[in-house]
MDTraj code that builds the backbone (N, CA, C; nanometers):
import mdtraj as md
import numpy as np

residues = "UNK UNK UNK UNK UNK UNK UNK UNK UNK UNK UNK UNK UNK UNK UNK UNK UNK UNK UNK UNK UNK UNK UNK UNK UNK UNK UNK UNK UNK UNK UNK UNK UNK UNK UNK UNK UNK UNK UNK UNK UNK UNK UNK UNK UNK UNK UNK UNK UNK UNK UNK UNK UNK UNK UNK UNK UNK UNK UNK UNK UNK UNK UNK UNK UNK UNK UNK UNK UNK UNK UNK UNK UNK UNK UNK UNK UNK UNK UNK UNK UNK UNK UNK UNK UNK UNK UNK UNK UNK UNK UNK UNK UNK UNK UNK UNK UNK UNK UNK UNK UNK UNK UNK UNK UNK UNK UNK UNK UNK UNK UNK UNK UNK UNK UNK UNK UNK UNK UNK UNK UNK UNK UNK UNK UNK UNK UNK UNK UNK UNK UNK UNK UNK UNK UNK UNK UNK UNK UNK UNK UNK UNK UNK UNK UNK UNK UNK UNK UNK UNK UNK UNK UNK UNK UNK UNK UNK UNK UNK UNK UNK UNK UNK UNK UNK UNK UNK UNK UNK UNK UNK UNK UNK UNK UNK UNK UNK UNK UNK UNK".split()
xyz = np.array([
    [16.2055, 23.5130, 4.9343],
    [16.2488, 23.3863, 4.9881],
    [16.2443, 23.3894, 5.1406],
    [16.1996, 23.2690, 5.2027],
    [16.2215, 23.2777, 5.3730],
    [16.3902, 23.2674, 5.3834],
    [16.3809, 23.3013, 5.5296],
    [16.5412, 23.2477, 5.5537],
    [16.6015, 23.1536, 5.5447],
    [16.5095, 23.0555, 5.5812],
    [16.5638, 22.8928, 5.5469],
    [16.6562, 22.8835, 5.3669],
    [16.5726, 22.9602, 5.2575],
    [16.5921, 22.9110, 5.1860],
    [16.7305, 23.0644, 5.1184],
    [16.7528, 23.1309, 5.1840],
    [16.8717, 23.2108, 5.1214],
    [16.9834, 23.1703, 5.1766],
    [17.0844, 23.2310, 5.1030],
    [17.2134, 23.2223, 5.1482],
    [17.2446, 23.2292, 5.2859],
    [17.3090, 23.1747, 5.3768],
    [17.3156, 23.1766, 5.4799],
    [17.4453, 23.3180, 5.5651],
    [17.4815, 23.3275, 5.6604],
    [17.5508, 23.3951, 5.6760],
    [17.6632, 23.2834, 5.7200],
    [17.7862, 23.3229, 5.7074],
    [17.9027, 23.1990, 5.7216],
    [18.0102, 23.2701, 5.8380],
    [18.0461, 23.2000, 5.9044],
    [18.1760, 23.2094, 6.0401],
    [18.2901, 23.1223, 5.9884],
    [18.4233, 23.1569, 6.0289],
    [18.5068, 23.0851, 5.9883],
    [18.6162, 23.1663, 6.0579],
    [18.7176, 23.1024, 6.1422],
    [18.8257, 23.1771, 6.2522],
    [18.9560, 23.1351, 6.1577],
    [19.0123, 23.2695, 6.1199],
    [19.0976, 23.3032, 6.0826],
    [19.2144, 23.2551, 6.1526],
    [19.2482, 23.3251, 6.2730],
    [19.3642, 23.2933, 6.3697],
    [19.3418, 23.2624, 6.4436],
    [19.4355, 23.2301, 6.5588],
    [19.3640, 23.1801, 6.7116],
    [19.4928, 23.1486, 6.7630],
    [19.5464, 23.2771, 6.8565],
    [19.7060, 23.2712, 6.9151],
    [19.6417, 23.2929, 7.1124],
    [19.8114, 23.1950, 7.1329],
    [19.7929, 23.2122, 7.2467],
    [19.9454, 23.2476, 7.3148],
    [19.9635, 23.3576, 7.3710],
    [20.0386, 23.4110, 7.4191],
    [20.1100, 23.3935, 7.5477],
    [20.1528, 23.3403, 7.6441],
    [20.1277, 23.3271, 7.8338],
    [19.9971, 23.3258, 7.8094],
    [19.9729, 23.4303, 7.9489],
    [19.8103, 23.4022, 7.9939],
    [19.7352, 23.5241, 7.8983],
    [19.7054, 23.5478, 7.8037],
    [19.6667, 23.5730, 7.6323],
    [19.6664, 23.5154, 7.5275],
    [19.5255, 23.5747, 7.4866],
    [19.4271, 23.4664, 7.3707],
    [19.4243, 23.5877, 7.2919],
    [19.3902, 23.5407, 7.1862],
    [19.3932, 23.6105, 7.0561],
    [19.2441, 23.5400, 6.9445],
    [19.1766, 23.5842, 6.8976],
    [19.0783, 23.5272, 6.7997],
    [19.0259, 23.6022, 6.6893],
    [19.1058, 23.5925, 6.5650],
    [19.0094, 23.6437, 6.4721],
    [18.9488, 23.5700, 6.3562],
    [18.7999, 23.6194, 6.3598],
    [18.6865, 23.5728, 6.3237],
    [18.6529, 23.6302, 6.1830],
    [18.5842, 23.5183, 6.0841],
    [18.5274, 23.6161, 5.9975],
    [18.4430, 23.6059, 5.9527],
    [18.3631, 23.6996, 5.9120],
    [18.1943, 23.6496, 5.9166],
    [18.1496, 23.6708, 5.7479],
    [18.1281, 23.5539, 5.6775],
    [18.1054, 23.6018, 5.5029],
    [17.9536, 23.6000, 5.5589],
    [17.8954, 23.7662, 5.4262],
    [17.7337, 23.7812, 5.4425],
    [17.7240, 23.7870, 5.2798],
    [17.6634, 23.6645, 5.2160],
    [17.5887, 23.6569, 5.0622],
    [17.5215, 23.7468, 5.0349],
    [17.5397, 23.7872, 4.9401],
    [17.4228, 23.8622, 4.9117],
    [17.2768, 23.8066, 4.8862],
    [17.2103, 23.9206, 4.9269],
    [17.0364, 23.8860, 4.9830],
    [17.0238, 23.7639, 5.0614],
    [17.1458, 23.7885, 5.1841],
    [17.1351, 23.6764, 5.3414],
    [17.0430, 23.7845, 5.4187],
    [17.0541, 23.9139, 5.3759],
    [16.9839, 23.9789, 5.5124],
    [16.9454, 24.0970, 5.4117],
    [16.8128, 24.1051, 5.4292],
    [16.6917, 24.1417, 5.3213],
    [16.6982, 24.2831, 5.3886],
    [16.6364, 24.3836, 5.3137],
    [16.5853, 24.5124, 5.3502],
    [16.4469, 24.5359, 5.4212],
    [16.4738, 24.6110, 5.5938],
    [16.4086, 24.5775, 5.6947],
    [16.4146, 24.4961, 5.7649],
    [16.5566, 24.3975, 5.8034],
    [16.6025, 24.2783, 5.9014],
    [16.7057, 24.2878, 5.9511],
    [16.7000, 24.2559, 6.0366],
    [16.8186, 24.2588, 6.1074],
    [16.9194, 24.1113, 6.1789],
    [17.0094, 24.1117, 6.1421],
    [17.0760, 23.9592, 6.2065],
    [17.1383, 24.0218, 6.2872],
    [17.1910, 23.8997, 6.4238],
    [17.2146, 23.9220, 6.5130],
    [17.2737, 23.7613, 6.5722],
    [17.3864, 23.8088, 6.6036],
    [17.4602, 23.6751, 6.6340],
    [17.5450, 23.6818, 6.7563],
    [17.5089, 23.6088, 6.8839],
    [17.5853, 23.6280, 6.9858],
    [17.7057, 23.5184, 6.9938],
    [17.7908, 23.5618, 7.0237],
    [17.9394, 23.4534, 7.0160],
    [17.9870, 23.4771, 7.1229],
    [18.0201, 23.3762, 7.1596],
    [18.0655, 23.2594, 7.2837],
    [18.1883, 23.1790, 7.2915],
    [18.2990, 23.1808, 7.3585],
    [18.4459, 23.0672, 7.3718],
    [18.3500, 23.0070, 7.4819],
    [18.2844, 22.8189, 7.4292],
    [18.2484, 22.7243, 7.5302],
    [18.4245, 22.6641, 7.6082],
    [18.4289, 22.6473, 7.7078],
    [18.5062, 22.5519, 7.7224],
    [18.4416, 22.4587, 7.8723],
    [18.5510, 22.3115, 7.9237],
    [18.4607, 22.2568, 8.0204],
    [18.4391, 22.3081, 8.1233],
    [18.5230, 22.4771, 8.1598],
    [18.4958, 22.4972, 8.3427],
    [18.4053, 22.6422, 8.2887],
    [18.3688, 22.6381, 8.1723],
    [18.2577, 22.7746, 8.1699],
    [18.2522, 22.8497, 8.0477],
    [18.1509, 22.9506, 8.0252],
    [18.1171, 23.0059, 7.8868],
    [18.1964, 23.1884, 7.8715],
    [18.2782, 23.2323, 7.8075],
    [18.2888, 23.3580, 7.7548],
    [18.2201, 23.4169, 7.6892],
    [18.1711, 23.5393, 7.7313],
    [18.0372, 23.6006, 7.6402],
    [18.1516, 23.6977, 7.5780],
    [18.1344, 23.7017, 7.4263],
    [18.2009, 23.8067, 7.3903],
    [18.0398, 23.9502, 7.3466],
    [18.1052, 24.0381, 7.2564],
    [17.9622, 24.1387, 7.2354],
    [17.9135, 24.0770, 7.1402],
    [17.8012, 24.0912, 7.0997],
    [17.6887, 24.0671, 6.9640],
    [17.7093, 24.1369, 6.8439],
    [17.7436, 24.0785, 6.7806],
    [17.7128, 24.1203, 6.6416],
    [17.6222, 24.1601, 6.6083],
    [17.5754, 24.2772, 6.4883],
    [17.4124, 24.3328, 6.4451],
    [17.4438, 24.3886, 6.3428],
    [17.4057, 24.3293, 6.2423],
    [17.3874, 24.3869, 6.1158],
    [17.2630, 24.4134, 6.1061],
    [17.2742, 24.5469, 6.0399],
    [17.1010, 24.5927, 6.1045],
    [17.0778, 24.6727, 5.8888],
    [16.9928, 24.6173, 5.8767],
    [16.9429, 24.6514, 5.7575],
    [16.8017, 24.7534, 5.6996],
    [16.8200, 24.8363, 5.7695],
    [16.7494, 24.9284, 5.8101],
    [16.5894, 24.9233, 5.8669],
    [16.6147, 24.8349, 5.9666],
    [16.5262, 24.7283, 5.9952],
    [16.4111, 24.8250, 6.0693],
    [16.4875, 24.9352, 6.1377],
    [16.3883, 25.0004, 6.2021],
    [16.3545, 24.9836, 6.3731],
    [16.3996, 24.8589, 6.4021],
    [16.4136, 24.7849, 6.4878],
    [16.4955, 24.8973, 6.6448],
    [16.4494, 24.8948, 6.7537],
    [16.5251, 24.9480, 6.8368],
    [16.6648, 24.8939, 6.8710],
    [16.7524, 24.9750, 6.9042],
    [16.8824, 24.9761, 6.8882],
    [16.9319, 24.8264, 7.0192],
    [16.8604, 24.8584, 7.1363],
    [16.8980, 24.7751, 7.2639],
    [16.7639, 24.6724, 7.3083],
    [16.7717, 24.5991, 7.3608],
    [16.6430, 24.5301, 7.4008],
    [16.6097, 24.5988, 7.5401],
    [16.5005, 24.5236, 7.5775],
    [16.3879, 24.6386, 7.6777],
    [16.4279, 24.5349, 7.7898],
    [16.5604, 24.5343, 7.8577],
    [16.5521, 24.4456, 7.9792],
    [16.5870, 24.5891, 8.0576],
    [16.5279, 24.5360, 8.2458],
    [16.5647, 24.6002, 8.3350],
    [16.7152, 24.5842, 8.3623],
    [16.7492, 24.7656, 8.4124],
    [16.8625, 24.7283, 8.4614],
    [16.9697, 24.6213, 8.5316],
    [16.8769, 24.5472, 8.6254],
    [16.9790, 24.4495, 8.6926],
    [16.9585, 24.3220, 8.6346],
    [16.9151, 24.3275, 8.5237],
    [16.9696, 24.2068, 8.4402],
    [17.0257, 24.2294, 8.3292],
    [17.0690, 24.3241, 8.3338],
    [17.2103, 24.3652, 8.1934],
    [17.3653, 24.3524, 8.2950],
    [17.4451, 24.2730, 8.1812],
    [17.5512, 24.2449, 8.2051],
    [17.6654, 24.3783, 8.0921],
    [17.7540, 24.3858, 8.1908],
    [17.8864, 24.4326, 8.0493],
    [17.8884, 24.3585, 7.9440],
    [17.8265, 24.2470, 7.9049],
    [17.8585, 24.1346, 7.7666],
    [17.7650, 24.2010, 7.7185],
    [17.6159, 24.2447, 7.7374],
    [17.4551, 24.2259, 7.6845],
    [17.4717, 24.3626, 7.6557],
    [17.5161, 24.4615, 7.6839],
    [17.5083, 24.6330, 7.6664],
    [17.6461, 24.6710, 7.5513],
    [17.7034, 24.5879, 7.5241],
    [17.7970, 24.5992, 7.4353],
    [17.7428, 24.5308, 7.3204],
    [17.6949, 24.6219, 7.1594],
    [17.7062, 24.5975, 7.0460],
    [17.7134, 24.6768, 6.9528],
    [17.7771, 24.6212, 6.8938],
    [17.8892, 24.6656, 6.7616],
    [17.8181, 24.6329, 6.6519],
    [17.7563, 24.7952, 6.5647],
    [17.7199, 24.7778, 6.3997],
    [17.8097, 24.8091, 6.2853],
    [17.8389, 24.7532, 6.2341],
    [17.8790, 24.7886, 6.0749],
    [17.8203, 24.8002, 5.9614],
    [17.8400, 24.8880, 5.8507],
    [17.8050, 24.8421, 5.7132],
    [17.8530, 24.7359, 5.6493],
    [17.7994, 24.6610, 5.5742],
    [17.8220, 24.5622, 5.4685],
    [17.8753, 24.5794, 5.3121],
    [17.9591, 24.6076, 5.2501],
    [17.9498, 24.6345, 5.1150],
    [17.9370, 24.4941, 5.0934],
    [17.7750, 24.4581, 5.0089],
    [17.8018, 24.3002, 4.9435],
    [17.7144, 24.2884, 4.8448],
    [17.8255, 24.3533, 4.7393],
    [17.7493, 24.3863, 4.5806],
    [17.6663, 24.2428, 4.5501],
    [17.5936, 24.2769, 4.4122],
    [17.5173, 24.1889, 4.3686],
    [17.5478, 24.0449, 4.3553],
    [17.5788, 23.9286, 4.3620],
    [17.6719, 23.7968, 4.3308],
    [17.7758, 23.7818, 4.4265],
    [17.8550, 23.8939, 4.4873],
    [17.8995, 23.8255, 4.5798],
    [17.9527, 23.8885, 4.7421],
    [18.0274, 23.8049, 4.7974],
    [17.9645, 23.8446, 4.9253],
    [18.0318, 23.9082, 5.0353],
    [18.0222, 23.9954, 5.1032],
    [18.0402, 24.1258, 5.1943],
    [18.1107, 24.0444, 5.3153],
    [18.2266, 24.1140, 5.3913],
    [18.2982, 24.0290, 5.4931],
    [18.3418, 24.1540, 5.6336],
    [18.3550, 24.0423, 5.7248],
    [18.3346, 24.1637, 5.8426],
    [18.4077, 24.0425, 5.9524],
    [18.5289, 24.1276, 6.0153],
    [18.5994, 24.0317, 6.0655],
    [18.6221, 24.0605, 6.2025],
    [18.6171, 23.9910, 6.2972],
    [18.5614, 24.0142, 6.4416],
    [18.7226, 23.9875, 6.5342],
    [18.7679, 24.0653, 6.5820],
    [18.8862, 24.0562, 6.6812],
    [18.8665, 24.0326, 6.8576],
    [18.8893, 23.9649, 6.8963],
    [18.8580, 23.9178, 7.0822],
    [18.9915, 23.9101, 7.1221],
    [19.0517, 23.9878, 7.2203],
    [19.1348, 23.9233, 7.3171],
    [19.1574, 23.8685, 7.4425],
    [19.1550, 23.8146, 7.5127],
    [19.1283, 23.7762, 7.6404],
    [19.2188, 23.6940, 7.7097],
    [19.1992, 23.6172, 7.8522],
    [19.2814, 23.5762, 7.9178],
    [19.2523, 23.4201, 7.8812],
    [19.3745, 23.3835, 7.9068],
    [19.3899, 23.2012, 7.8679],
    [19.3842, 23.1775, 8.0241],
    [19.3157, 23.0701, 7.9885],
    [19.2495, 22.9327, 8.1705],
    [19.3015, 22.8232, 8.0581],
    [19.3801, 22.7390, 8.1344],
    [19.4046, 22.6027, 8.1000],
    [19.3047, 22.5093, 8.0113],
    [19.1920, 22.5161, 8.0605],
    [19.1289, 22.4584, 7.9895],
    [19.0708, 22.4566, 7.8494],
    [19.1283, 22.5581, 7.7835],
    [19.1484, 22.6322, 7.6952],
    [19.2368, 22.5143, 7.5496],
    [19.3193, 22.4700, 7.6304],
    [19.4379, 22.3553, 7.6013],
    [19.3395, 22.2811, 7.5187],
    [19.4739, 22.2750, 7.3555],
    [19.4236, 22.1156, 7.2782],
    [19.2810, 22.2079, 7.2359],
    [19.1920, 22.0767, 7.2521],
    [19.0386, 22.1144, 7.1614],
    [18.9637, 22.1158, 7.2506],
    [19.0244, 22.1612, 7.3442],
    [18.9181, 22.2311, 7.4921],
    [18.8410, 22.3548, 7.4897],
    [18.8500, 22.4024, 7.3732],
    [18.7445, 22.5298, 7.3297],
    [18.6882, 22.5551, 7.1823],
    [18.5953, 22.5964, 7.2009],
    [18.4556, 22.5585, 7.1174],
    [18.4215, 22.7182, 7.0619],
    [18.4443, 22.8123, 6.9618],
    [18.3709, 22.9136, 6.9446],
    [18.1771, 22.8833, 6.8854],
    [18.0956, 22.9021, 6.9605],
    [17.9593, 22.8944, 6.9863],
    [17.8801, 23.0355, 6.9213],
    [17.8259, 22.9889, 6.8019],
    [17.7601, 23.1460, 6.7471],
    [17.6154, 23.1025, 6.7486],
    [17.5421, 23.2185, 6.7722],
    [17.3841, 23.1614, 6.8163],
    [17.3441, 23.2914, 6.7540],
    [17.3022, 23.2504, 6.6060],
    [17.2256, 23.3776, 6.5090],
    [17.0797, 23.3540, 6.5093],
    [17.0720, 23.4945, 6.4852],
    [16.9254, 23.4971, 6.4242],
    [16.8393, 23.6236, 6.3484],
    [16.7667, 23.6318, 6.2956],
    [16.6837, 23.7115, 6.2355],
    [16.5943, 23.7816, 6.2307],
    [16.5596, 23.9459, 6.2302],
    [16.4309, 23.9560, 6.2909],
    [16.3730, 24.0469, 6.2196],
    [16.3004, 24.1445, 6.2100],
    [16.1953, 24.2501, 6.1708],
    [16.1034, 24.2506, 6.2294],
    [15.9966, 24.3953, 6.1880],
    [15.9186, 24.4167, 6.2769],
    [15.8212, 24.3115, 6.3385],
    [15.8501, 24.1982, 6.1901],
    [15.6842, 24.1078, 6.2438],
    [15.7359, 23.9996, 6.2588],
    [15.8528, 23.9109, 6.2419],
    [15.8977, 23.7986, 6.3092],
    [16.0373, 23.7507, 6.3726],
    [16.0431, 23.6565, 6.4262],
    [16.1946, 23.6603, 6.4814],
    [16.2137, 23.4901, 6.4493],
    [16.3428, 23.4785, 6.3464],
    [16.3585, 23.3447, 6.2745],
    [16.5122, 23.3083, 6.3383],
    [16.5466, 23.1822, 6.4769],
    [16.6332, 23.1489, 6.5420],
    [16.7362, 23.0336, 6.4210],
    [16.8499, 23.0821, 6.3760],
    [16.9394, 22.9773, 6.2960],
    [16.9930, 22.8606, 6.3577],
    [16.9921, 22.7292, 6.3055],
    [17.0688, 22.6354, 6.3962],
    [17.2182, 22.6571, 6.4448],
    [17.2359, 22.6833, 6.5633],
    [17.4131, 22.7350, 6.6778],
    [17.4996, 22.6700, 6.5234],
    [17.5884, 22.7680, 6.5683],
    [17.6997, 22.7365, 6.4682],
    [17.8462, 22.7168, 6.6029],
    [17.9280, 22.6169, 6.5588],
    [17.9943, 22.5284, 6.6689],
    [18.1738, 22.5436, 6.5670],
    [18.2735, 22.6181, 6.6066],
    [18.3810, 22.6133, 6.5564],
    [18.4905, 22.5290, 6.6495],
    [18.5769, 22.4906, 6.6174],
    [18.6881, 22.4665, 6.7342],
    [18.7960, 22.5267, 6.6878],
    [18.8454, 22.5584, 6.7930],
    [18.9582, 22.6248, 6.8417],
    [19.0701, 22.5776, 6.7793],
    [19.1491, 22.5747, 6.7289],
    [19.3071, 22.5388, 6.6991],
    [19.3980, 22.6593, 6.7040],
    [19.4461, 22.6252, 6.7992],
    [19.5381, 22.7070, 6.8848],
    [19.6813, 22.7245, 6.7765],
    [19.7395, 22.8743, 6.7975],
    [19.8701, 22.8397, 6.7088],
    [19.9626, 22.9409, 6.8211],
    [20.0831, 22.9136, 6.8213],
    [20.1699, 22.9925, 6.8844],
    [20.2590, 23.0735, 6.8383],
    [20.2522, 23.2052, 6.8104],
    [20.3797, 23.2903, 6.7431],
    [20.3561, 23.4499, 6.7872],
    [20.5015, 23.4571, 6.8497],
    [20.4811, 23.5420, 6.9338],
    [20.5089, 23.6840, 6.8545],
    [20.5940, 23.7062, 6.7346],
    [20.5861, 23.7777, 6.6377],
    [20.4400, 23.8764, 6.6045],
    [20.3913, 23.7533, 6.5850],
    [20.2140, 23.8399, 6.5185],
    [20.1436, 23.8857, 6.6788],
    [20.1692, 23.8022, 6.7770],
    [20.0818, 23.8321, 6.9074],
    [20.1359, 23.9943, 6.9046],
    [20.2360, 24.0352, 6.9214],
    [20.3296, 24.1866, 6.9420],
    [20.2528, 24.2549, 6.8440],
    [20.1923, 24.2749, 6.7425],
    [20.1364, 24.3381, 6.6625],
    [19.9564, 24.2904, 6.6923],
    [19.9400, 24.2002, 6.7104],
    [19.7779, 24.1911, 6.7649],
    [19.7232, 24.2205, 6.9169],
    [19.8373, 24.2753, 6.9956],
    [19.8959, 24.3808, 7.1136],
    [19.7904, 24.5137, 7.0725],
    [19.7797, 24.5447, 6.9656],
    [19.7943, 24.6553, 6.9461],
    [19.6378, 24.6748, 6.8945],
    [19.5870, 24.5695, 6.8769],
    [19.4401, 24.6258, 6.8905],
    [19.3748, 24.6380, 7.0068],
    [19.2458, 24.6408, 6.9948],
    [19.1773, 24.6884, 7.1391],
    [19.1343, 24.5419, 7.1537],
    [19.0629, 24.5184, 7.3119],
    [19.0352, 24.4194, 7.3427],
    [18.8632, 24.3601, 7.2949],
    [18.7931, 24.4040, 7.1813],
    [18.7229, 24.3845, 7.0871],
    [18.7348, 24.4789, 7.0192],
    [18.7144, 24.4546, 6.8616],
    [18.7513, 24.5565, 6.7871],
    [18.6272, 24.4683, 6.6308],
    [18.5461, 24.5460, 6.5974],
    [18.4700, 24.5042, 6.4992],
    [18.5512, 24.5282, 6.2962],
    [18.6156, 24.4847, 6.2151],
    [18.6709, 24.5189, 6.1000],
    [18.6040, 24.5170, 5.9805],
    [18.6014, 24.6405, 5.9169],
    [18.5490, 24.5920, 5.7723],
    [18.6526, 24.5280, 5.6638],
    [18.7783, 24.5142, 5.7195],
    [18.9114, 24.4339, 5.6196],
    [18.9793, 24.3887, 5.6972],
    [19.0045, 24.2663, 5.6827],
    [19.1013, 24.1718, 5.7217],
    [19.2699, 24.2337, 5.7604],
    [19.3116, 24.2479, 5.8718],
    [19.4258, 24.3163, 5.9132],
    [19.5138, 24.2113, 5.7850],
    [19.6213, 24.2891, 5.7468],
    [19.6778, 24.2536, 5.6459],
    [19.7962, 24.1829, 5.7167],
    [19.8247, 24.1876, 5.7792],
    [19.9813, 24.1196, 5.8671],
    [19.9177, 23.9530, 5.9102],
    [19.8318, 23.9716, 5.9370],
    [19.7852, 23.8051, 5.9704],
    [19.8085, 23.6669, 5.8443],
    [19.7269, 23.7667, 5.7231],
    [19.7545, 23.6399, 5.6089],
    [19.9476, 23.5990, 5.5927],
    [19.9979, 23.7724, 5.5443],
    [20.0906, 23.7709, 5.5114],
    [20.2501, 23.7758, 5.6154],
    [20.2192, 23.8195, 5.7072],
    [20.3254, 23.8293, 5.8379],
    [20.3969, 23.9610, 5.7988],
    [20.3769, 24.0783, 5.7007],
    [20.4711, 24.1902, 5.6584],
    [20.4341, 24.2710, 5.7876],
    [20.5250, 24.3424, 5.7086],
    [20.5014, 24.4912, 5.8717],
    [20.4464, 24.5759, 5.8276],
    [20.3727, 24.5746, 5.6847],
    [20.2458, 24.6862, 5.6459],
    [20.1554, 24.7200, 5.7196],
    [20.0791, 24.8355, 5.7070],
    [19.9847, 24.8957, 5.7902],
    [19.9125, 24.7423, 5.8031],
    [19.8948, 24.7802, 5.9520],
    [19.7563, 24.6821, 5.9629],
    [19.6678, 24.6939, 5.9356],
    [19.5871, 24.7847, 5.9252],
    [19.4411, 24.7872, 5.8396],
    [19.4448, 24.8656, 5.6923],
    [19.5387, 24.7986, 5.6254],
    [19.5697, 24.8296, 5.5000],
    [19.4099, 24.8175, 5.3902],
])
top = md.Topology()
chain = top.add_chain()
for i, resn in enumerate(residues, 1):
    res = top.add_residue(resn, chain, resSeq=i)
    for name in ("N", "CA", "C"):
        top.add_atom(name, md.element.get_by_symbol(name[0]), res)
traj = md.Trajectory(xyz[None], top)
């Protein structure tokens, strides 16, 4: 099947806390099975749009033993700290159904941030040795929640952190291990 016609890969933001001047975002990315074929690789860069400017967070790469080199071939002085940062995982996403991988960002809150003043912006795509297939931007909004309880425990991750399971304190609010 081309890409057009498989399962797609799906985004969907879990949480989204804001602390004082701290943001919180977790992301989760469902992958169908046979979305990303043997020898391809997806690759999805994500972005907080808002109106006074863009946040690059790192790239996602699910890499399917694509073969593919690990970094792209730019010169040094056009790599940024955003572009040299990416994060691979495995997928478990048995036959029928589908494999999940949940993306953590923390960062600083700018006002403009406020209400539905921010936009999470995912710009996927697909590649192997012999073509490169661009997905139409995927466009989330922001809904902000405030509780300072869970922020004290989402303290405690790093300031990106890639998951193969959903921190367990977010659905439920317990004080169980977090990566139960």
């Amino acid at each position: 099947m081309r890409p057009l016609e498989r399962p797609q890969v799906r985004f969907a933001i879990e949480k989204a806390l804001i602390e004082e001047d701290s943001c919180w975002v977790l992301l989760r990315v469902t992958v169908p099975d046979q979305s990303i074929r043997k020898h391809e690789r997806y690759n999805a860069c994500v972005m907080l749009s808002t109106v006074d400017g863009i946040l690059n967070f790192p790239e996602l790469n699910l890499d399917n033993d694509s073969g593919l080199p690990e970094t792209d071939e730019r010169s040094d002085s056009e790599e940024t700290q955003e572009d040299t940062i990416v994060e691979s995982l495995e997928i478990d996403a048995r036959k029928g159904s589908p494999g999940y991988v949940y993306m953590s960002f923390r960062f600083c809150y700018h006002p403009s941030m406020e209400g539905n003043g921010a936009i999470i912006s995912i710009l996927p795509s697909l590649e192997t040795k012999r073509y490169f297939f661009q997905h139409s931007p995927v466009e989330l909004p922001v809904l902000w929640s405030y509780n300072p309880a869970m922020w004290k425990r989402a303290q405690q991750l790093p300031q990106f952190i890639l998951l193969d399971k959903r921190p367990e304190y977010v659905l439920h609010g317990n004080e169980k291990n977090m990566f139960k």
